[in-house]
C-alpha positions in Angstrom: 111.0 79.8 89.2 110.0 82.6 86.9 112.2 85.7 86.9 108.8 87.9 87.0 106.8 86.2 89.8 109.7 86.1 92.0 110.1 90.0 91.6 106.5 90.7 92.2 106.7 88.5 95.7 109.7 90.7 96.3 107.7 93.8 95.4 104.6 92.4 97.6 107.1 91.7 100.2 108.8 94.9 100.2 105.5 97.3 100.2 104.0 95.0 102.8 106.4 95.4 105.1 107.1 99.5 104.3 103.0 100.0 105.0 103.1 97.8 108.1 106.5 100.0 109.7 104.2 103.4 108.8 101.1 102.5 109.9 102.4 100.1 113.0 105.3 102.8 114.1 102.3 105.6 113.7 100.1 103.4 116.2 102.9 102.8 118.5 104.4 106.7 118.2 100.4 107.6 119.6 100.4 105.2 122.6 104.2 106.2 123.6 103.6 110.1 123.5 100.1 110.7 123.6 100.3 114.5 123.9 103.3 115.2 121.5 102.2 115.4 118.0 106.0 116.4 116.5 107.6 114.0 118.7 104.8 111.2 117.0 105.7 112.4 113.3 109.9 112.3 115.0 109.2 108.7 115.5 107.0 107.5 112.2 109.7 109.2 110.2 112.7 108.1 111.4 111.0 103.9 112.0 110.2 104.5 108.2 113.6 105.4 106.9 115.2 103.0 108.5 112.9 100.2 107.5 113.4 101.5 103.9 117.1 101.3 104.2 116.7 97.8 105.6 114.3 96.7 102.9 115.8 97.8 99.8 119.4 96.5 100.7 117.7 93.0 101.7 115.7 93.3 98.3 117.4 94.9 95.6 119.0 92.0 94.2 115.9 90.8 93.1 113.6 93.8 93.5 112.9 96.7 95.0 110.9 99.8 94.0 107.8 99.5 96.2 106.0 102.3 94.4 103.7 102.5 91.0 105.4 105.8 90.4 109.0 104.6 90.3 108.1 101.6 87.9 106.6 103.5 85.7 109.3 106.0 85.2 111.0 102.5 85.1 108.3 101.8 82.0 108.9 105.1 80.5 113.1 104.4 80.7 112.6 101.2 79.3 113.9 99.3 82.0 110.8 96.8 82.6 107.9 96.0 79.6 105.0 96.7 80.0 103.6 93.0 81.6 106.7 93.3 84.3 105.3 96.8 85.4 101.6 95.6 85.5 102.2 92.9 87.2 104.8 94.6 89.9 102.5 97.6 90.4 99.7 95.0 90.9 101.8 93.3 93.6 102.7 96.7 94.8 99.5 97.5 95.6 98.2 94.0 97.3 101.3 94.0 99.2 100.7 97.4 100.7 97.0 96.5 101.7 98.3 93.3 103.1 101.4 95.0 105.4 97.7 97.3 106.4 95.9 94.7 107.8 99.2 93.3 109.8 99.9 96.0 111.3 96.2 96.8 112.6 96.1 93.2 113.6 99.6 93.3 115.6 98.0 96.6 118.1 94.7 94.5 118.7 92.9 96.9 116.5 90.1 95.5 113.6 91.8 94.2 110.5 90.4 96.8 108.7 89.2 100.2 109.9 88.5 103.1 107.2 90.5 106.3 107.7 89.0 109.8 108.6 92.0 111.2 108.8 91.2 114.4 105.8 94.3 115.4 103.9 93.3 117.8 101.6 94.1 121.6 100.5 96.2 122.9 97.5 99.7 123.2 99.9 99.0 119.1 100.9 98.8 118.7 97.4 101.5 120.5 95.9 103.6 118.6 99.2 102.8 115.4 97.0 104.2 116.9 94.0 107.1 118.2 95.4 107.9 114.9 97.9 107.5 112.2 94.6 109.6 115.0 92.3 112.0 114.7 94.8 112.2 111.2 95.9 112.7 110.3 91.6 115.4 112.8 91.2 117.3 111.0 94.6 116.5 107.5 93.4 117.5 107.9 89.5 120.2 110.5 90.1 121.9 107.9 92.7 121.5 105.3 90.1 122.7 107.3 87.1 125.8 108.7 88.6 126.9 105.2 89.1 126.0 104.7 92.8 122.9 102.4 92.7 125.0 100.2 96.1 123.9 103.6 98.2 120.6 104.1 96.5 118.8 102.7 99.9 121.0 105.3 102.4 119.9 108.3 100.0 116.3 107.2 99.9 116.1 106.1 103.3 117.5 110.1 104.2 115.2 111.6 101.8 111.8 110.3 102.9 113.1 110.7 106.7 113.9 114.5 105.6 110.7 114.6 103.6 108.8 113.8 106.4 109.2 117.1 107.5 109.6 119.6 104.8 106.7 118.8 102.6 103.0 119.7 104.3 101.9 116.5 103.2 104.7 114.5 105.3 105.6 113.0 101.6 103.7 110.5 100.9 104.8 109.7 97.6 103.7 106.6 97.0 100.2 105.9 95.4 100.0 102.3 96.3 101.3 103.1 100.3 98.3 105.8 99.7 95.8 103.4 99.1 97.1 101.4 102.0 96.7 103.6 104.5 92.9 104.3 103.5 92.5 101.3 105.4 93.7 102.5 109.1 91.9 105.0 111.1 95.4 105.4 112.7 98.1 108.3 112.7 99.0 107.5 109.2 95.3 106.9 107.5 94.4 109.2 105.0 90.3 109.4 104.4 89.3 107.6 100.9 88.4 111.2 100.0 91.6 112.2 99.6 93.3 108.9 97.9 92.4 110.2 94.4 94.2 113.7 94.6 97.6 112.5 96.2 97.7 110.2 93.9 96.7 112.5 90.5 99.7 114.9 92.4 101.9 111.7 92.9 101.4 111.0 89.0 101.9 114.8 87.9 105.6 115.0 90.2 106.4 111.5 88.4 106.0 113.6 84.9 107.7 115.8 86.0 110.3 113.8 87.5 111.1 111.9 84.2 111.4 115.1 82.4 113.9 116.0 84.7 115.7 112.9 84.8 115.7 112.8 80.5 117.4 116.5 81.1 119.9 116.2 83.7 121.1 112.9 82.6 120.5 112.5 78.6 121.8 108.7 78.5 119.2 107.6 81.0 117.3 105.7 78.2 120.4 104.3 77.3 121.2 103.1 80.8 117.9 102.0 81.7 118.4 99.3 78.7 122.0 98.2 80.3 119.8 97.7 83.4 117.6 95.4 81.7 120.4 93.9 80.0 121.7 93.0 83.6 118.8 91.9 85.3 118.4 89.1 82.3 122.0 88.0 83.3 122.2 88.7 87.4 120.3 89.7 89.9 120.0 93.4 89.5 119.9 96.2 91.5 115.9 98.1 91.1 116.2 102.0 92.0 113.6 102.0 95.5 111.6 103.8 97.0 108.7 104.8 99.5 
């Protein structure tokens, strides 16, 4: 089977399942404490780090990024071509719809229902910038120091952490973004506000790279033996949110 397809159904896989424990542990955190809005976020947060963790230890071997932001640092490393990280955002992004619609569908609620949740203000916004910033210097810093076998603990920590610290309860993830447009839940964000945590997930990517090219120099260098290894085994993908 192509190297490339089975990567992307990973990447589908992986996303699907990540939107489907944030949206579905959101629903459930409502219905379990209605009248305790921290002890709801307690719950999402700590469901979604530990599904992460799960996830990109079951799917690193093959693949395991789950977010357009981290492949394209991936892009800009030269660890994928261009084709491998159109095609894995692509899946990215269906997958994350997909996991969507499953978890609406497992609480009985319509298959598709349009957030109104607003998210919007410039301290939300620089919360994206400062969560994906974050979440790239954990995921390529793990990687680069020679620890990519732990890279699932230190992002499963950090997004569970992150959940918390950043206004925006770290999204960091443009194509989990777009999923959650589609449920009026806990974790919906309003199609109005899709574009700017994305355009703020973007600019903490930039400046994640540039951080990554000046703490660790040989990162070009080592994104090509990670290339070089995925041709020859199945290789460990830095993950992510």
């Amino acid at each position: 089977m192509n190297k490339l397809f089975r990567r992307a159904v990973a990447e589908l896989l992986g996303t699907a399942f990540l939107v489907a424990a944030v949206i579905g542990s959101g629903i459930a955190a409502v219905k379990l404490s209605p009248n305790d809005v921290g002890l709801q976020l307690l719950e999402n947060s700590l469901i979604t780090g530990a599904a992460l963790v799960a996830l990109i230890l079951a799917l690193q071997p093959v693949s395991a990024a789950f977010n357009p932001v981290v492949t394209l640092v991936e892009r800009a490393l030269g660890a994928v071509t261009t084709v491998e990280a159109v095609v894995l955002i692509l899946a990215q992004v269906v997958g994350g719809v997909l996991g969507a619609i499953v978890a609406n569908l497992m609480f009985a609620l319509a298959p598709i229902s349009i957030s109104t949740h607003d998210r919007s203000g410039g301290g939300l916004w620089l919360g994206e910038v400062v969560a994906t910033l974050g979440l790239l210097v954990v995921i390529f810093g793990t990687v680069r120091s020679g620890r990519g076998e732990q890279v699932a603990f230190a992002v499963g920590g950090y997004i569970t952490a992150a959940y918390w610290f950043t206004s925006s309860t770290s999204f960091a993830n443009p194509a989990v973004t777009i999923a959650r447009m589609f449920s009026d839940t806990f974790a919906g964000i309003a199609p109005a506000s899709v574009l700017m945590f994305i355009l703020m997930q973007v600019m903490g990517g930039v400046a994640g790279y540039g951080l990554i090219r000046l703490l660790y120099p040989n990162a070009p260098a080592l994104a090509a033996e990670v290339a070089a290894d995925r041709k020859s085994q199945p290789a460990a993908a830095p993950s992510a949110r």
